[in-house]
Each structure stands twice: as structure tokens, then as C-alpha cells.
C-alpha positions in Angstrom: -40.9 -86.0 41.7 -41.1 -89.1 39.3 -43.1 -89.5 36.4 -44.3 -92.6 34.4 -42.0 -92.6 30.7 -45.6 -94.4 29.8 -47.2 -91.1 30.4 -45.0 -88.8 29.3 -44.9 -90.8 25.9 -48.5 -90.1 25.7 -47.8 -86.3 26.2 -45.3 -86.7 23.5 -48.3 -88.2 20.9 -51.1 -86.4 21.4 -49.1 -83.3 21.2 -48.0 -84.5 18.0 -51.1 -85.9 16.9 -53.2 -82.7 18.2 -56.0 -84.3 19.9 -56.7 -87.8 21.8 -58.4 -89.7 19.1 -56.1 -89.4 16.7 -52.7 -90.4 18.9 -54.9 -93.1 19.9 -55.3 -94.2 16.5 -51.4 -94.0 15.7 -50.7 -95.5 18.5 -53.2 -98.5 18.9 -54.8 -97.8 22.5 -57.6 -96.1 23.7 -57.9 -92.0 23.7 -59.0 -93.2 27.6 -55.7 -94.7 28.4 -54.0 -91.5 26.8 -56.4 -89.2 28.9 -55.7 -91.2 32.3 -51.8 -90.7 31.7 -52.0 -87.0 30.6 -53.6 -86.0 34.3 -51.6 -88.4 36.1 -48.6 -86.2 34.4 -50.2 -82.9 34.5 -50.6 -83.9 38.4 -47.5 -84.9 39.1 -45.5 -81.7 37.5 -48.8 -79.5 39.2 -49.4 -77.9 35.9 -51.8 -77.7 32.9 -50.1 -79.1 29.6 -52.9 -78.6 27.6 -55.8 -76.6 26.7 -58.8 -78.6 26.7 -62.3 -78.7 25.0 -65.2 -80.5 23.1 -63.9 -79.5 19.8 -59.5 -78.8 20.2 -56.4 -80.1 22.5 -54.1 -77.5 22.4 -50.6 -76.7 24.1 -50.3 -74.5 27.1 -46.9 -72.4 26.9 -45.4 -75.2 29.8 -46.7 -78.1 27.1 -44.9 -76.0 24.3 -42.0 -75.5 25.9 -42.0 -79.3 27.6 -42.8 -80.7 24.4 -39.5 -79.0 22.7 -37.3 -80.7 25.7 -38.6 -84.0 25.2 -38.7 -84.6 21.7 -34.8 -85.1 21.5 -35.0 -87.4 24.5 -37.5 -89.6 23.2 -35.9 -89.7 19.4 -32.7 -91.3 21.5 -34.9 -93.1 23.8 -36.3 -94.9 20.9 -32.9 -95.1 18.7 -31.9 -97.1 21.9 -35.1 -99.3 21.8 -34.1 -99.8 18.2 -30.3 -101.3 18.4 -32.5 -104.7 19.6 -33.0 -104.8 15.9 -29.5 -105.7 15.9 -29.7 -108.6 17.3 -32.7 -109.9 15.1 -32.5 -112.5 12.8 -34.5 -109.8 10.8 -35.3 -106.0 11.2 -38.6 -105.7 13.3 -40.8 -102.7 14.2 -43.0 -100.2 12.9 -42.7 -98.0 9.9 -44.6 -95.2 9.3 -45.5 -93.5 5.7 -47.5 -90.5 5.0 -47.8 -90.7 0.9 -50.1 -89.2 -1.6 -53.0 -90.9 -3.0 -51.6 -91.8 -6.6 -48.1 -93.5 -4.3 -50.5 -96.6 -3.1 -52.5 -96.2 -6.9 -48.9 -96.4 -8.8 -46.2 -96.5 -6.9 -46.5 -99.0 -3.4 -48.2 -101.8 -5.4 -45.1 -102.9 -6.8 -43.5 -102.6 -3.8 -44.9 -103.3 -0.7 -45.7 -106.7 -1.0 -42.3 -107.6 -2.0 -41.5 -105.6 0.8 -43.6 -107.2 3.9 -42.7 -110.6 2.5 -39.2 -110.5 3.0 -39.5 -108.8 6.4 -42.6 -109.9 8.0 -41.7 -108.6 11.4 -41.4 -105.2 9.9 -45.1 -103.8 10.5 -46.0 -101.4 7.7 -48.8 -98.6 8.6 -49.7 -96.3 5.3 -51.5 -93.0 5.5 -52.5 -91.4 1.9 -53.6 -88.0 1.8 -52.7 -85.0 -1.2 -52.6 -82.1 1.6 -48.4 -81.6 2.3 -47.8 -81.7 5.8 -44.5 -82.1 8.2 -44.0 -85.6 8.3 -41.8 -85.1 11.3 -44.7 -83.3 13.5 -46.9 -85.7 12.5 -45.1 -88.8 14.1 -44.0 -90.1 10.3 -40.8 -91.7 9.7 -40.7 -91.1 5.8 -43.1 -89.6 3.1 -43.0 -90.0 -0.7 -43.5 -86.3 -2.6 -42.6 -85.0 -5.8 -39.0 -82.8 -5.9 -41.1 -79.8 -5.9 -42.8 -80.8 -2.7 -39.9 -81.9 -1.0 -39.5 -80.4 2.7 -36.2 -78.9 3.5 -33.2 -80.4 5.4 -35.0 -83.9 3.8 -32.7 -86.7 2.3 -34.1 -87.5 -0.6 -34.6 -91.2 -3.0 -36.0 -92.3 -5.7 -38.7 -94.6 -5.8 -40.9 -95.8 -8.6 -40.7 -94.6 -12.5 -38.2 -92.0 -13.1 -40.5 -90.1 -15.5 -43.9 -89.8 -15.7 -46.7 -87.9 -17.5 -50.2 -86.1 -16.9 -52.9 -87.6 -19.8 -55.6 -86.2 -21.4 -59.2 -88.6 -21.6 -62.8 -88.6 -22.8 -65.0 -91.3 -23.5 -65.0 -92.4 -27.3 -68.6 -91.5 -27.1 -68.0 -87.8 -25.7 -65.7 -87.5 -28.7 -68.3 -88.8 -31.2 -70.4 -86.2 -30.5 -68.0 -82.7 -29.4 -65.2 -83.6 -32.1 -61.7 -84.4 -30.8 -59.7 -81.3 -30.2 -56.3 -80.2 -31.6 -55.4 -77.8 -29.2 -55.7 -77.8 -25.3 -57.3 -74.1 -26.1 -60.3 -76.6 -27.6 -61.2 -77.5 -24.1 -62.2 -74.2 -22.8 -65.7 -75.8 -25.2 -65.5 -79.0 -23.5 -67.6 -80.5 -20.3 -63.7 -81.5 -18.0 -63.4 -83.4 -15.0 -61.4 -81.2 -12.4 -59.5 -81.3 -8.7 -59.5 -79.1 -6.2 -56.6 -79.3 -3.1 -57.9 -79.6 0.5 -56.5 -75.8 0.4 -59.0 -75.0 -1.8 -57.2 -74.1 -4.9 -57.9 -75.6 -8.4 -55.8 -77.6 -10.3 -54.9 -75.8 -13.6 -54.0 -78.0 -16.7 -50.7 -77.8 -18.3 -48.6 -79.0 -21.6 -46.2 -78.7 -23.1 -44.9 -78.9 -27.0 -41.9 -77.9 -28.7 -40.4 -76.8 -24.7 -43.9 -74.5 -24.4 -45.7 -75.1 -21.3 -49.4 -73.9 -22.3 -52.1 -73.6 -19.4 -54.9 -73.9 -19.1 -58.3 -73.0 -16.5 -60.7 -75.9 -17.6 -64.1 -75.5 -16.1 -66.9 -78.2 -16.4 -69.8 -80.2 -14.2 -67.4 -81.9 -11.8 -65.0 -81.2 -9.4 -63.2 -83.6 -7.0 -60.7 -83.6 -3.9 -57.7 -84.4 -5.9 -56.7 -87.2 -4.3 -59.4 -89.3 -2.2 -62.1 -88.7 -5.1 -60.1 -88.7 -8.1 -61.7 -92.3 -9.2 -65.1 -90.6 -9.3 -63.7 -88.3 -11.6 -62.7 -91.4 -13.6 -65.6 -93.1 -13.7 -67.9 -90.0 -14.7 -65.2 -89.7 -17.6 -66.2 -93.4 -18.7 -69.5 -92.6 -18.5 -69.0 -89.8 -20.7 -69.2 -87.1 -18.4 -66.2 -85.1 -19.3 -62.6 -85.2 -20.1 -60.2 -85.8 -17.5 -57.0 -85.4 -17.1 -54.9 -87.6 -14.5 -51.6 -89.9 -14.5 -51.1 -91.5 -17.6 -50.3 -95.0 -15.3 -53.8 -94.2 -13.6 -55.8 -94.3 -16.8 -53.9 -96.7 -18.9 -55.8 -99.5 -18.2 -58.8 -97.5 -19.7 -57.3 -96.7 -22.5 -56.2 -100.8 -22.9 -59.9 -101.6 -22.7 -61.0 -98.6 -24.9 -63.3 -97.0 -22.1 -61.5 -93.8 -22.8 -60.1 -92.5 -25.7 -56.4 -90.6 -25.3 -56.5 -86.9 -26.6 -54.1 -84.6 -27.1 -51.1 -87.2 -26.6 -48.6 -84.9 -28.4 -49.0 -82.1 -25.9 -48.8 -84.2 -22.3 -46.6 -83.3 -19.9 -43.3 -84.9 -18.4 -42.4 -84.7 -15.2 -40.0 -86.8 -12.7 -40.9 -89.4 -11.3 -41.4 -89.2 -6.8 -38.9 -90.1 -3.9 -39.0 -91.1 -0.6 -38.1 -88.6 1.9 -36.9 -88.6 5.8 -34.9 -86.3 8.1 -31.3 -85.7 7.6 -31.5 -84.7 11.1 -32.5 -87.8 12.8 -31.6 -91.1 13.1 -32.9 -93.1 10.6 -34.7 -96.3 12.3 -33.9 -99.8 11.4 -37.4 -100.7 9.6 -37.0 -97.1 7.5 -33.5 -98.3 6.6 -33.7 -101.2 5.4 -37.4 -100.1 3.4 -34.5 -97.3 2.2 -31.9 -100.4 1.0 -34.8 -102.5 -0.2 -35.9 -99.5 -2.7 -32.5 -98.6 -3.6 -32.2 -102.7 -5.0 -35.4 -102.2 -6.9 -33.4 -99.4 -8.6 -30.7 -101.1 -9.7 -32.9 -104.1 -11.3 
């Protein structure tokens, strides 16, 4: 019995990806073609590898238990594909990033196009989202997190601003009218801007003074998926919506134009800045390596 490495590559990324569309989507051919070489394999090997219908793709026990066989081979089978790189002039390939949204708003700007320039062959594919996930189920080669986010048996590096801080906004207008407050107890009386995780739980604002963290459960007319609809949140604070309470980075430029007003800039938090993050466990493909070297230069400028 012989099967195709073709389709058992595709049993490999929709198992991964947990449905057709999307490990079509990662990897750039039609759910069709993935569809064609999952029953050619399910009809070679005479058994079902996945559970199948209109709304789920799911493992069967073989597919589980196939699946945890096969993704050692095909890590080696693609180290192997990628020693070519070692005979490029420069590094080729694809290199796979699952960040959060405020990364590509603060973070990848100052990097990535620096980045593809010197290493054009290097194809760079970026997914933001706020929701943690494993990187490694999900087909990524590296994520950038937060330390407290940071999944275990992860090799961790810094990238962008070592130190960072949460800000607190409002329209000048919004101020003009509800006072400016002195303490973040004032805002439990103000209109504020707030996110909400995919999980469903609400962000809660912290500060900190004098090495007191004070928190505090804001409430107001908006709420946004922290993350995807955070500018919303922005833009209703320009129009004098409510106070929000973001990245400092995020709404400096506000604050340089005098669209929003900082408030309570004694009290705003510090916290470090994010790294990038792979698998200790794996070996570490030649695009993600030499992204790795090309950040840890940036660090030393």
C-alpha cells in the first residue's frame, strides 16, 4: 500500500487547520484539491480519518492517533526541504506569524519592511488576532505575546520597546464639560470606552502609583473586541464619546494633534515590552531564524 506524501500533507493541514477552508487558505489551494486527496488517502489506508459535516471536520480516533505519527515525520521532512536554504544566495521560504493586533499597530511597522527588503525571497504571511492560541497546532512558526502570555517549553526574544504603558484619554471637549478627574475612582462618573476578549471577559483598568496597583471596573456606552475593533473605540473617544484607555504608542499621535487630551498620566501603568516566541522543541526553520537574527540586530542598534 502506497500513499501520495501530497495527500497525506493535506491530512496533516486540515487536521491542523480543523476544517478545509481554512487549510486551504494557509496553504494557497483549493479546499477541493484538499478534499480529493483526503478520500484518495482515506481509500487507500480503508479507513475514515475524519468526521465529516456541513458545519465541523473532526478527527476520528485512526486520524488522532495518525495525526500524532506523522507530525514528527513531516517536521523532519520539511527541516530536510529546508537545508536548500543553504545553498541560497539568500534564505527563501515561508514564515508564518500569529501576533496580536497592537504587534502590526506598534510593533511590525518598524520592522517588517526592513525586513522583506533585505530578504525578498523570504515570503512573510501575518495573522493578527487578541484570542491566545497554540501556535504550534495552528501551523505557526513563531508568535509575538506578552511574558505573561508566553506558552510553555517557548524560547523566548525581545522585540520592539522594552517598556511600555496603558494611557488614559478623552476628548478635550468631554473634559470641558465632566471636569478632568484626579483619581481613576473619578471614572466610575464617566461615559469609558471598554474591550471585551473573544472569551468573553472584560477588560478591567489598572494603575499604578507609589508601587499601588489600583483597579478599576469602568462601565460606559461602548464596548469593543479588544483587538479587531479597538480603533472604533478610538474614534468614538475623538468624538467625544468616552474616555479610553489603550497603548500609550496607539494614541500618541492623538494626543500630538490634540484630539484627545491625556488624563491621569501620573497613575499609568508600566509594563514590558513583547517577544517573539517559537518552540524549543523544534527545529527552527531558516526564514524564522534569520527573522530571529535580524530582530536581535535591531536590539543592539
Amino acid at each position: 500500500m502506497k500513499s501520495s506524501m501530497n495527500d497525506i500533507a493535506a491530512f496533516v493541514a486540515v487536521a491542523k487547520a480543523g476544517g478545509f477552508r481554512e487549510a486551504a487558505r494557509v496553504e494557497n489551494i483549493s479546499a477541493s484539491r484538499l478534499s480529493d486527496a483526503i478520500r484518495r488517502l482515506e481509500g487507500a489506508l480503508g479507513v475514515r480519518l475524519f468526521h465529516r459535516n456541513t458545519r465541523s471536520v473532526v478527527l476520528t480516533e485512526v486520524g488522532v492517533v495518525l495525526l500524532e505519527r506523522m507530525n514528527p515525520i513531516m517536521s523532519e521532512f520539511d527541516s530536510a526541504l529546508d537545508m536548500v536554504n543553504l545553498y541560497r544566495d539568500k534564505p527563501a521560504g515561508k514564515l508564518r506569524l500569529n501576533v496580536p493586533v497592537s504587534a502590526v499597530k506598534l510593533i511590525l511597522p518598524a520592522i517588517v519592511p526592513a525586513f522583506l527588503e533585505a530578504y525578498p525571497d523570504i515570503e512573510l504571511e501575518v495573522t493578527a488576532e487578541s484570542n491566545v492560541i497554540n501556535i504550534i497546532d495552528a501551523g505557526f512558526d513563531a508568535g509575538i505575546r506578552y511574558d505573561e502570555r508566553l506558552e510553555q517549553d517557548m524560547i523566548a526574544v525581545p522585540i520592539g520597546p522594552r517598556q511600555q504603558r496603558y494611557a488614559l484619554a478623552a476628548a478635550p471637549k468631554l473634559l470641558d464639560r465632566l471636569g478632568r478627574p484626579t483619581h481613576p475612582h473619578d471614572l466610575l462618573n464617566y461615559p469609558c470606552l471598554t474591550g471585551r476578549l473573544r472569551s468573553g471577559v472584560a477588560n478591567t483598568w489598572e494603575f499604578e502609583k507609589d508601587n499601588k496597583i489600583t483597579e478599576i471596573k469602568v462601565s460606559g456606552p461602548l464596548v469593543v473586541n479588544i483587538g479587531s475593533a479597538v480603533d472604533l473605540a478610538v474614534d468614538a473617544a475623538v468624538a467625544g464619546t468616552g474616555v479610553v484607555y489603550l497603548f500609550e504608542e496607539w494614541l500618541q499621535p492623538y494626543f500630538d494633534s490634540g484630539q484627545l487630551e491625556p488624563i491621569l498620566d501620573t497613575w499609568w501603568l508600566s509594563f514590558s515590552g513583547p517577544y517573539l516566541y517559537y518552540s524549543g522543541r523544534r527545529l527552527v526553520p531558516t526564514p524564522l531564524r534569520t527573522f530571529i537574527d535580524f530582530i536581535k540586530d535591531m536590539n543592539k542598534e
